[in-house]
Phi, psi and omega in degrees: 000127169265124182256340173245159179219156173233149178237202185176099152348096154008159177224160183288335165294341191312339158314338186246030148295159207279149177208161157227049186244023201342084150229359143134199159274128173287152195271131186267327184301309176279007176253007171277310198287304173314338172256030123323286160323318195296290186345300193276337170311329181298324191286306154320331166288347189085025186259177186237142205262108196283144164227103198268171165297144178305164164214116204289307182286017148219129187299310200272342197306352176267015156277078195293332211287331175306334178288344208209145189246169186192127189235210164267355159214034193192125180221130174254150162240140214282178175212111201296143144314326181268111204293326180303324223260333200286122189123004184267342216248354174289320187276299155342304187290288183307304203296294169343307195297343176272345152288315181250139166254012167253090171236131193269174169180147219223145204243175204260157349268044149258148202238153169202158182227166158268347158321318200274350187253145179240107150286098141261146185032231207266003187239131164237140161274181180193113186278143193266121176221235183243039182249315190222137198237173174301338192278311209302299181317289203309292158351282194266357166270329165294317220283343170262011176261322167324318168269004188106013192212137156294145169205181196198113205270145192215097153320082179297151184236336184219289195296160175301268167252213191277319182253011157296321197259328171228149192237177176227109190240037169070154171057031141093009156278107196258141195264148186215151145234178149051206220283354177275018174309267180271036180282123172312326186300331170260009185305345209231016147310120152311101187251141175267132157277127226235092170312138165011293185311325200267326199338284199318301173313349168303325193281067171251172219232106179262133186211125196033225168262047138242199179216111167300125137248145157310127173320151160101220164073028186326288211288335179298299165320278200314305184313311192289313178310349168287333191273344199102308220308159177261108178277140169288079193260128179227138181309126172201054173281318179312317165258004101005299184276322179255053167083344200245171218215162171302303202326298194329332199264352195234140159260157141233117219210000000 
């Protein structure tokens, strides 16, 4: 069960955050009232919500989940791929600290996003991507062997990070797309399949008893409702357009 989230507030700046997704410039009001919305969904999961302030110098900063890996007796903090983005993980870190008395941190010349770690159950994967490099990957596999977790390093070949192509929505169910079809490592997984069309919606989110999604995205919805879940669905075009995913807007610990 997750009880807490910490968030971070759209910045005015957020249109000059890095994206490749030419879908255009984000509405920053509508991309104030969409993460509003996340907010009370979050709230609705029963989790109690952290809300730092926008920060104009870095654009990207309200995708927190990148900052930081956060487990139940451990939080780790990340050191960004991105040079624009390195200094977002300070504040974060100060926030941690009322939580945690174990916080780890990965060190140059290792890069590590939290896009890229995936928890399932007592296992993590952790993706190679042009975010997080091997010194980084290496890195959090001591620090996760050191608490007791397994992990299992995953060379991305087309996504951005690890968990644009796959989420874990619990009870050994994985949403998978694009090169995670037919990835040997999850074959042994109850897996949901995400078409093409869809792709962007692997990135759903299980938080307690719901399930977070993106709107629309019809045959996906039907495919999680087979499962029982009680599903969320939130407008999330605006952070669409700079790269980011639900996950991407939350720590959840």
């Amino acid at each position: 069960m997750f009880k807490q989230a910490i968030v971070r507030k759209p910045c005015k700046n957020f249109q000059f955050g890095i994206s490749t997704s030419n879908l255009g410039k984000p509405d920053y009001r509508r991309a104030i009232l969409q993460h509003l919305k996340y907010v009370e969904a979050l709230t609705k999961c029963n989790l109690s919500v952290i809300e730092l302030n926008e920060d104009n110098r870095f654009p990207d900063s309200t995708f927190v989940e990148d900052t930081a890996i956060v487990d139940k007796e451990f939080a780790v903090i990340t050191n960004l791929g991105e040079k624009t983005r390195q200094g977002e993980e300070i504040e974060i870190r100060e926030k941690l600290e009322t939580f945690y008395r174990n916080i780890e941190s990965i060190r140059k010349p290792g890069t590590l996003e939290g896009g890229d770690v995936l928890k399932v159950e007592d296992h993590y994967y952790i993706g190679l991507s042009n975010r997080t490099n091997n010194e980084g990957a290496n890195q959090l596999t001591k620090i996760l062997k050191s608490y007791g977790y397994s992990s299992t390093i995953i060379p991305l070949k087309k996504v951005l990070h690890l968990k644009t192509g796959i989420s874990y929505l619990g009870d050994g169910i994985l949403l998978v797309s694009g090169e995670f079809k037919n990835h040997s490592e999850f074959r042994d997984y109850n897996l949901i399949e995400v078409q093409e069309s869809e792709a962007y919606a692997t990135n759903s989110l299980r938080i307690n008893e719901y399930v977070l999604k993106p709107q629309g995205y019809a045959n996906l919805t039907k495919q999680i409702l087979n499962y029982n879940f009680n599903i969320l669905e939130l407008d999330m075009s605006e952070f669409e357009k700079m790269d980011g995913g639900l996950s991407c807007l939350s720590l959840r610990f």
